[in-house]
FITORRO-157781 format. One record per atom (N, C-alpha, C): x, y, z. Coordinates in pm, whole numbers, padded with zeros to 5 digits, always signed. Each point is the difference from the previous one (the first is absolute). Last residue first. Layout:
# FITORRO-157781
XYZ/...
END
This chain:
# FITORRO-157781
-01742-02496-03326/-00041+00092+00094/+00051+00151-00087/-00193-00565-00110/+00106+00153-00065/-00061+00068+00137/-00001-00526+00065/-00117+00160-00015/+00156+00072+00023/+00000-00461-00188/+00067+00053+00096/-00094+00101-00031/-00165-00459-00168/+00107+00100-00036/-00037+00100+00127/+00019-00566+00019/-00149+00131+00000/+00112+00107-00056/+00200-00441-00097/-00006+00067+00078/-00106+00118-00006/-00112-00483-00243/+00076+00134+00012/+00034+00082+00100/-00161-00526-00235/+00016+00075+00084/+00062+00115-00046/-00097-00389-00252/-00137+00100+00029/+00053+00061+00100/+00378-00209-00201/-00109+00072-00044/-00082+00065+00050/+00146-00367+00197/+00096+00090+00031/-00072+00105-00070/-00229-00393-00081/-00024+00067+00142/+00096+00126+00027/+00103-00237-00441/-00129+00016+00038/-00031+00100+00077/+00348-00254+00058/+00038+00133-00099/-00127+00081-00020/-00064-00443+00190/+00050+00067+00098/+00076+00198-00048/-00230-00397-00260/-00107+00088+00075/+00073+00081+00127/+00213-00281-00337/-00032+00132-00032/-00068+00012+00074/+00344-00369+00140/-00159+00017-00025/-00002+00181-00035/+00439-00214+00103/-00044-00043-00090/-00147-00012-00066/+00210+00103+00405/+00050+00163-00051/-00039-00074-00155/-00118-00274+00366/-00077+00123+00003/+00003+00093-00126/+00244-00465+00018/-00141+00047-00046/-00080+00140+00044/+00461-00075+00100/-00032-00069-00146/-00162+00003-00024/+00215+00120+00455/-00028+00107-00076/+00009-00080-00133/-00011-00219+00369/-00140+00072-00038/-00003+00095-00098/+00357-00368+00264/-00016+00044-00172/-00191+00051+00039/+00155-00227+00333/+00044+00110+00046/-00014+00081-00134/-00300-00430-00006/+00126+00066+00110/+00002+00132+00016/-00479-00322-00119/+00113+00076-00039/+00116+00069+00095/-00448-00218-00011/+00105-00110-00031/+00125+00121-00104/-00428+00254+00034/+00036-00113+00057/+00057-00072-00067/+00012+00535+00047/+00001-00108-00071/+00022-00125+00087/-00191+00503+00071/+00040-00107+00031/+00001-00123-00071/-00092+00595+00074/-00033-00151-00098/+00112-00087+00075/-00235+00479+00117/+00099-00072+00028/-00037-00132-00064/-00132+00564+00072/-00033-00084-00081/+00139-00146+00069/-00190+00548+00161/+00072-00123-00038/-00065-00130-00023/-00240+00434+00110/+00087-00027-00128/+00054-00090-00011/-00204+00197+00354/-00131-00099-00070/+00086-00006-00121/+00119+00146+00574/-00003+00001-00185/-00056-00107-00088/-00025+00095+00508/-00116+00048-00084/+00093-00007-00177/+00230-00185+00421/-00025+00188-00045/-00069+00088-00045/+00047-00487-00012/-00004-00007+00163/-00051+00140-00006/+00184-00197-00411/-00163+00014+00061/-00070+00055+00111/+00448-00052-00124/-00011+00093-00039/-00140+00022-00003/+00191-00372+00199/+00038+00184+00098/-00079+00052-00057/-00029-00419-00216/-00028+00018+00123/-00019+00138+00044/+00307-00114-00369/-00175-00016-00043/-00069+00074+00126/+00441-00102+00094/+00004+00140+00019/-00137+00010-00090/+00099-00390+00119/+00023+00025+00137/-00064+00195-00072/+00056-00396-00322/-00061+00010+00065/-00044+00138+00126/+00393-00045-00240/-00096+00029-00084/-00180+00019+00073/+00358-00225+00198/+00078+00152+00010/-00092+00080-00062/-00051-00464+00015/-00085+00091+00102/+00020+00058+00023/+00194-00290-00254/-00098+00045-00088/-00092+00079+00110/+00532-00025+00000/-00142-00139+00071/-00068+00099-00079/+00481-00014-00183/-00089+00048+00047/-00142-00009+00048/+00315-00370-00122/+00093+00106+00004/-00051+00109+00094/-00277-00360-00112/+00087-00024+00102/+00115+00069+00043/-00523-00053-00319/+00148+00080+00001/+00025-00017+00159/-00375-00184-00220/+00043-00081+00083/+00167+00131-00020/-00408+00163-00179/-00023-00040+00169/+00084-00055+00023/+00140+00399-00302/-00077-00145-00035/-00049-00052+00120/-00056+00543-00175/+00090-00132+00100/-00064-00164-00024/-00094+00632-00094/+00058-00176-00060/+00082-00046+00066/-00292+00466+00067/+00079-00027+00004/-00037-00173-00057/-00190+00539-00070/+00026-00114-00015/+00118-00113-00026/-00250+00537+00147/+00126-00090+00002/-00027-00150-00044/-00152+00570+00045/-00037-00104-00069/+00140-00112-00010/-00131+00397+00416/+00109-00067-00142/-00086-00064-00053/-00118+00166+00419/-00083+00095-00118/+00112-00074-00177/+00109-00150+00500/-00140+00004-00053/-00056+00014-00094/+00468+00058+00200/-00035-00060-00136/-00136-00060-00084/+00196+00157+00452/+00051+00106-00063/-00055-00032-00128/-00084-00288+00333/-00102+00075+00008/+00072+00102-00121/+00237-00362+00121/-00061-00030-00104/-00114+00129-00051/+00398-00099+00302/+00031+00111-00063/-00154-00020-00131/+00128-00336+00332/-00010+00105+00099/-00013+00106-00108/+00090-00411-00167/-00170+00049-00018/+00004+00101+00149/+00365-00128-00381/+00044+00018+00152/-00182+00050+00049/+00207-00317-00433/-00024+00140+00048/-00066-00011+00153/+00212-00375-00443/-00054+00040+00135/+00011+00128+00030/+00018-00333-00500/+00042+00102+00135/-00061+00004+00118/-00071-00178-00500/+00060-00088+00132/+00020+00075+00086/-00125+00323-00340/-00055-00146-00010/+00075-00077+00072/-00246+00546-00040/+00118-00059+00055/-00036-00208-00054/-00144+00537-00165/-00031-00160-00013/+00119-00102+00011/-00325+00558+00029/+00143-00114+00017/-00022-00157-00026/-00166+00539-00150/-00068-00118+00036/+00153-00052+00016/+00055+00453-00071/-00184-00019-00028/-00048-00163+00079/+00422+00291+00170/-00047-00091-00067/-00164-00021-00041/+00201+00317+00331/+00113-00037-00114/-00019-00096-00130/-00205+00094+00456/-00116+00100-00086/+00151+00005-00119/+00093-00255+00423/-00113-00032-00014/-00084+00062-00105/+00476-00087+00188/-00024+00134-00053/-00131-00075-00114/+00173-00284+00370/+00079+00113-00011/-00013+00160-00035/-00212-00455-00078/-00083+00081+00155/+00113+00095-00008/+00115-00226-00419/-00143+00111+00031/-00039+00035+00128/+00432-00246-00022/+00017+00128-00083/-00180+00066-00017/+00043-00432+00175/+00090+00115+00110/-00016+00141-00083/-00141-00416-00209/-00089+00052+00055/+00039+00115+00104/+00266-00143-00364/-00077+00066-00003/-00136+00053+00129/+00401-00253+00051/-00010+00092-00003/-00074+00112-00047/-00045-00484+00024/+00007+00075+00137/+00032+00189-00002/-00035-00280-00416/-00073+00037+00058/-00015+00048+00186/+00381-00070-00221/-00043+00075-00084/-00166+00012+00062/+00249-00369+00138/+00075+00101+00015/-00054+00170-00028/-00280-00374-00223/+00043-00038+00130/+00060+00151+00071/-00151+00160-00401/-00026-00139+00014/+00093-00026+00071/-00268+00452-00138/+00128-00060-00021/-00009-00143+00050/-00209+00520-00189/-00059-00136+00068/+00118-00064-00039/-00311+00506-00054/+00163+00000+00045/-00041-00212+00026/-00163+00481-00264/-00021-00101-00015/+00108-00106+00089/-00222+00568-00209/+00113-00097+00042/-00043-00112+00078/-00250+00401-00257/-00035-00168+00027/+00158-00056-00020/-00100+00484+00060/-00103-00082+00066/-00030-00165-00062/+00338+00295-00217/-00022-00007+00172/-00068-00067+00086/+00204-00060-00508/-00149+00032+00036/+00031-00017+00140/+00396+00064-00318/-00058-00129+00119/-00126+00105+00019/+00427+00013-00313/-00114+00068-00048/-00085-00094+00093/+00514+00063+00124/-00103-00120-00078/-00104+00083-00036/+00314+00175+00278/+00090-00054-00090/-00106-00031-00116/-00150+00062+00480/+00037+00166-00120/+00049-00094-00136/-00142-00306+00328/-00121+00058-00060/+00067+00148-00077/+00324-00304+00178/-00043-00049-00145/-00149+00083-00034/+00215+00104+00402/+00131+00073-00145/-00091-00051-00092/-00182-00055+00389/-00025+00103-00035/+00091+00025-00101/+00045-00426+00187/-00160+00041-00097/+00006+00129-00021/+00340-00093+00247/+00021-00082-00134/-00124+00032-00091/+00104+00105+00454/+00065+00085-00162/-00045-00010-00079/-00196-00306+00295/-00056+00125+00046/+00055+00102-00126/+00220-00392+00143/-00105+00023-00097/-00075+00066-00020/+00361+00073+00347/+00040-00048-00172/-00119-00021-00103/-00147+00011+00489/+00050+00117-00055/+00075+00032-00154/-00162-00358+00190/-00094-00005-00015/+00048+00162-00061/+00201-00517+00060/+00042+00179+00013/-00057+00080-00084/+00086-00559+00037/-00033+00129-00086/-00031+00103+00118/+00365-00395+00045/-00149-00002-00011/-00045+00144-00028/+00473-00341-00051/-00065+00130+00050/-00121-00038-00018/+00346-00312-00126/-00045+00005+00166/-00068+00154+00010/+00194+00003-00508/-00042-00127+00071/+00024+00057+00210/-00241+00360-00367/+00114-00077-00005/+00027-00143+00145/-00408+00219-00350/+00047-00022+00111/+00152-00051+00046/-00330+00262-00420/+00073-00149+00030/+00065+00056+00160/-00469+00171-00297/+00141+00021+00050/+00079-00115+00039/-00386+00151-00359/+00014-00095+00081/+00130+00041+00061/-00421+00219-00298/+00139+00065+00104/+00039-00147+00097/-00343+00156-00468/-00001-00111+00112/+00122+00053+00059/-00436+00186-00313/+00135+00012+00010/+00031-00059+00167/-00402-00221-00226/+00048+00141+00087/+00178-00027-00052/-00350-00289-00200/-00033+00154-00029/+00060+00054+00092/+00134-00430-00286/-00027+00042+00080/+00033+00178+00063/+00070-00219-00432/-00137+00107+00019/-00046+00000+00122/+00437-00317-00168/+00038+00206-00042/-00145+00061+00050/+00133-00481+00185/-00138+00061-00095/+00041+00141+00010/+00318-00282+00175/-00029-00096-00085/-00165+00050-00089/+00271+00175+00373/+00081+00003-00094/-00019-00070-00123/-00300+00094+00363/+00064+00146-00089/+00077-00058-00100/-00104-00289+00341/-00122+00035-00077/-00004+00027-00132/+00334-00014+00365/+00012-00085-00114/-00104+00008-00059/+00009+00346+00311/+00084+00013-00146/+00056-00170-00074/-00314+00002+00360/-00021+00099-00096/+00066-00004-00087/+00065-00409+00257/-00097+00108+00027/+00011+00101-00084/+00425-00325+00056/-00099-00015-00003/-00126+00142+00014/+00460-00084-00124/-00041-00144-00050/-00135+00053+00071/+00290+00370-00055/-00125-00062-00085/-00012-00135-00009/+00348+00222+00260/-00153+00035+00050/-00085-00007-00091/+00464-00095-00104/-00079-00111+00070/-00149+00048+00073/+00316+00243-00230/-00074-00065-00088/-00072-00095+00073/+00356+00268+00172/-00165+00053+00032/-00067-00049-00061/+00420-00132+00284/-00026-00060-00124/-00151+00092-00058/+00223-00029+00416/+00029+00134-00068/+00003-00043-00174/-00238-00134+00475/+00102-00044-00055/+00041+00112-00045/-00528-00248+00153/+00143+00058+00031/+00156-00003-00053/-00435-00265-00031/+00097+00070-00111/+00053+00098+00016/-00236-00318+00297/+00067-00060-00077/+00054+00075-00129/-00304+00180+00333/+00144-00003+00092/+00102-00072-00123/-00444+00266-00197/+00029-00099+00115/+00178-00026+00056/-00290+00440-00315/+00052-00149-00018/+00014-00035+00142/-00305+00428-00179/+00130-00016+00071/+00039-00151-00002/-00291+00392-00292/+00030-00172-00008/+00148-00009+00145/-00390+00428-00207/+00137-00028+00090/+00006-00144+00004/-00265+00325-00394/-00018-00111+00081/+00135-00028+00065/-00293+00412-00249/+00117-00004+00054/+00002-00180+00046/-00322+00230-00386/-00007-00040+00118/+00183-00020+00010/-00106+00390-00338/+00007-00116+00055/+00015-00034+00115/-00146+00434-00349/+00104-00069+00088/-00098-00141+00087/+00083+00308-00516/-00082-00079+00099/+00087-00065+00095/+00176+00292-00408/-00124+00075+00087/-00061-00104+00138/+00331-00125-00390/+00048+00087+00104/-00080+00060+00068/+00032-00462-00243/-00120+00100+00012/+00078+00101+00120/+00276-00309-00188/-00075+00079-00192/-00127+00081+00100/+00309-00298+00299/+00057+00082-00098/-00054+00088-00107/-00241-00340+00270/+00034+00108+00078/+00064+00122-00093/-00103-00441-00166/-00116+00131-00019/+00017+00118+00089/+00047-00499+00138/+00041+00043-00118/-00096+00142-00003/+00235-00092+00472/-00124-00058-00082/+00011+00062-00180/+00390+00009+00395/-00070+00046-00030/-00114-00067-00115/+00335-00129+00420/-00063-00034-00096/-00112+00129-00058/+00482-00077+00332/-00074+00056-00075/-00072-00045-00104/+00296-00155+00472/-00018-00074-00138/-00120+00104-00053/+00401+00129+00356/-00096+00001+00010/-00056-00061-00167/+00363+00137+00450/+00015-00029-00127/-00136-00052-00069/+00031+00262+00515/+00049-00132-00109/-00033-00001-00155/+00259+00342+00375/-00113-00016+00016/-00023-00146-00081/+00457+00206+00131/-00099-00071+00114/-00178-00035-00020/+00254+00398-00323/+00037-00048+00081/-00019-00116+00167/-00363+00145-00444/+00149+00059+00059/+00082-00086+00133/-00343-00090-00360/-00060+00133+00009/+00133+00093+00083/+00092-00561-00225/-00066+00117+00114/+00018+00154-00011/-00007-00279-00436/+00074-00057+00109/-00099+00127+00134/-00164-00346-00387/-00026+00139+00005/+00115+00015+00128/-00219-00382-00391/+00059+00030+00091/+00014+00210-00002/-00411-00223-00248/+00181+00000-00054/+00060+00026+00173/-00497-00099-00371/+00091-00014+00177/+00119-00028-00022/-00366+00238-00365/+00016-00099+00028/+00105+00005+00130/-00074+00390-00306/-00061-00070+00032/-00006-00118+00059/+00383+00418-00025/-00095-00061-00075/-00139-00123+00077/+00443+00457+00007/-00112-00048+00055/-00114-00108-00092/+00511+00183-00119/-00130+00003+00003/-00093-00093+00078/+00540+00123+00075/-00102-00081-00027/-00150+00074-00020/+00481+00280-00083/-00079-00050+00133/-00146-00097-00080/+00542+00033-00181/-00158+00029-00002/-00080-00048+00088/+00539+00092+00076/-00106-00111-00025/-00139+00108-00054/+00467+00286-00082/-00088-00070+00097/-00076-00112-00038/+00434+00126-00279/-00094+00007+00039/-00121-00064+00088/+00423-00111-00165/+00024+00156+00111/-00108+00043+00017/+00055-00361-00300/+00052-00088+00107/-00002+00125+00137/-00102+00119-00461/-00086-00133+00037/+00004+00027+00153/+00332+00206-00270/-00108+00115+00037/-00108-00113+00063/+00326-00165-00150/+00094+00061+00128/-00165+00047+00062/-00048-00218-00466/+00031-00075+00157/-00018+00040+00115/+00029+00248-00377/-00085-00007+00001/-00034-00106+00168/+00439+00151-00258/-00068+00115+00106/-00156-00062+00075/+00226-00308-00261/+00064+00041+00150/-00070+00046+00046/-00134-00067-00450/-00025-00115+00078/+00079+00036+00152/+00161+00249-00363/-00205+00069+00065/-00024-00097+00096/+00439-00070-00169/-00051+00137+00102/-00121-00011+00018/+00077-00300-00340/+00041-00069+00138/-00007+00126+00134/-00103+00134-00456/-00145-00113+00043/+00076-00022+00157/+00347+00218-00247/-00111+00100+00025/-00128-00071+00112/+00345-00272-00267/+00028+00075+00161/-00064+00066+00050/-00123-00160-00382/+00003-00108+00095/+00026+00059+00083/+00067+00269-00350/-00153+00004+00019/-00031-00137+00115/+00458+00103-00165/-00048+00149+00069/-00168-00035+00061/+00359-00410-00197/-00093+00097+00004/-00083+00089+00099/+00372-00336-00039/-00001+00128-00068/-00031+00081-00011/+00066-00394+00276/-00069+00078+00093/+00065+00152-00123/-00089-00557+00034/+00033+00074-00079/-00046+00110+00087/+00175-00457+00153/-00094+00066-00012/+00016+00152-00079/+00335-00309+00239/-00037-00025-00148/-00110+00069-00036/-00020-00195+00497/+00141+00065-00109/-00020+00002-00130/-00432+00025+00267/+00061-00088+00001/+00131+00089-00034/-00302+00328+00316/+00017-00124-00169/+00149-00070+00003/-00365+00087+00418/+00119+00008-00058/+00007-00057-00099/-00430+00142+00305/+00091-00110-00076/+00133+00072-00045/-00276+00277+00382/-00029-00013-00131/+00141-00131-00070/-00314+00070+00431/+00147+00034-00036/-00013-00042-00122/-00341+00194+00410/-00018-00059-00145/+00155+00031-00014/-00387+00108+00384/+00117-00057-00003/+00059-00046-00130/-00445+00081+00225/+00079+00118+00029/+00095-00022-00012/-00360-00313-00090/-00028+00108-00062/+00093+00141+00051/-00130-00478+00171/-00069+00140+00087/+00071+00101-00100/+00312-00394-00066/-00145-00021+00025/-00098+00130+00112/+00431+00009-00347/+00011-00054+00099/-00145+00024+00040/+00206-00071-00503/-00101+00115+00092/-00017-00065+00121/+00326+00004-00453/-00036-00098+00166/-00061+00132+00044/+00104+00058-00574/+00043+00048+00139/-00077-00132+00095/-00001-00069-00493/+00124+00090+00022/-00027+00086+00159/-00296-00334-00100/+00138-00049-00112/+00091+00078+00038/-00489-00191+00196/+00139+00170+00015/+00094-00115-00069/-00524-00092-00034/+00126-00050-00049/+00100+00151+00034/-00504-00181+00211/+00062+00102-00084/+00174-00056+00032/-00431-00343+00047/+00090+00098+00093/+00086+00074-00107/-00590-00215-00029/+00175-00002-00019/+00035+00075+00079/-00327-00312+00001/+00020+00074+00085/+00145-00006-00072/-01998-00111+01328/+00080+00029-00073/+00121-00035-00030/-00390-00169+00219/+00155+00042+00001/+00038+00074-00149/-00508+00078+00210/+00054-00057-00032/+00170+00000-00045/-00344+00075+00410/+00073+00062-00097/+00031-00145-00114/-00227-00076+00442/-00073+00056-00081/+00034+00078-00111/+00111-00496+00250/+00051+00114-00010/-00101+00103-00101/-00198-00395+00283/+00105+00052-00107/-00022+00142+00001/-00118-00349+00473/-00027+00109-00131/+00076+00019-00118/-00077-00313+00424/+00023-00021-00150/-00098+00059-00060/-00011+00005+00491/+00158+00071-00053/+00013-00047-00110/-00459+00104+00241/+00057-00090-00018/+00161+00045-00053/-00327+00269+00373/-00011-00065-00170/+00092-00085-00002/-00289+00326+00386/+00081-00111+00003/+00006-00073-00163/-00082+00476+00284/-00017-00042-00097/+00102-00110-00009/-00254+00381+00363/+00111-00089-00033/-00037-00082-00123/
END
């Protein structure tokens, strides 16, 4: 067990003209355009105006009939909608350098959020933990997958479950080092989601949460480190506690558990704010699979 203080700094550092339509209204999203009307009086002699004013139609029509361009994939965190139907909508950070190195694949990291950003707002899963990290250092190193929760639900182990397997095809994701950790809400579920499927994750890192220490033996062999403040009143700091315990109980010699004193239910500002925890994620890997 590891007892530190909660004044840490942050280890990243943070990181207009408008075009003049004179002669057509472009209705907004680019699929819609009426072309001005000339004044009275306007000269309409010439063969070579009328000509310009056709091209300017055809050209329009041809605009406005043609498909959207499908988005390029780029660097940095952009909203993402769901993989499909009922599943969740999801905040994408890719690290600088993803785009230009097509050969190298990347740590995966799962960020699940707390009860307070539930919704259908998805920007809001970056006020805190990874992808606010992300959003403020383009060189944090894993490609990041934050999902948003919608409001009174709780996560669903099966939905995320898709979810990672769409973003490890989709993504250029190094297999053996997926990465899973969430805060309050989020951490309960993380810790559910590894005794669940115990060889899915290289390392976890649940923070305010609680886990079910009947299920702790499944998670022996995990590398886990969990965060909690002592005086948190939301989630007791012996949810954290309780499953330290089990997982010893089993003979596991991996987990790890920090504790902040004179601290609430907020653990995740300084955990997900110390590099040694990106650090620790890092040195882990899933063992690789024997080719048969």
């Amino acid at each position: 067990m590891t007892i530190v203080t909660s004044n840490l700094k942050t280890p990243f550092a943070l990181s207009s003209s408008k075009p003049v339509l004179s002669a057509c209204k472009a209705v907004e999203g680019g699929r819609s355009f009426l072309l001005a009307p000339r004044k009275n009086g306007a000269s309409t002699s010439s063969a070579r105006t009328g000509l310009g004013w056709a091209k300017m139609v055809f050209a329009v029509a041809a605009l406005a009939l043609s498909p959207p361009a499908v988005a390029q994939m780029t660097d940095g965190q952009s909203p993402q909608p769901a993989i499909e139907a009922g599943n969740y909508p999801y905040q994408l950070f890719l690290p600088r350098g993803y785009s230009a190195d097509k050969a190298k694949r990347w740590p995966l990291l799962i960020f699940l959020h707390g009860s307070g950003e539930r919704g259908d707002d998805v920007a809001k899963v970056k006020v805190h933990g990874p992808p606010k990290i992300a959003d403020r250092d383009p060189d944090f190193p894993f490609v990041t997958v934050s999902p948003l929760l919608g409001a009174d639900q709780d996560w669903d182990i099966e939905r995320l479950d898709r979810l990672v397997d769409y973003a490890a095809k989709k993504y250029r994701i190094d297999p053996a080092r997926i990465y899973l950790t969430g805060l309050s809400r989020g951490g309960h579920a993380s810790w559910r989601w590894a005794i669940a499927e115990p060889t899915r994750f290289a390392a976890v890192a649940p923070v305010a949460g609680r886990g079910d220490p009947g299920g702790a033996c499944r998670i022996m062999d995990l590398p886990v480190w969990a965060f909690h403040g002592d005086r948190d009143d939301v989630v007791l700091p012996e949810g954290s506690f309780a499953m330290a315990r089990a997982i010893r109980a089993c003979g596991g010699r991996k987990a790890r558990l920090t504790i902040y004193p004179d601290l609430g239910h907020n653990a995740w500002d300084p955990a997900y704010d110390d590099p040694a925890l990106y650090a620790w994620l890092l040195e882990h890997r899933l063992p690789a699979k024997d080719k048969k």
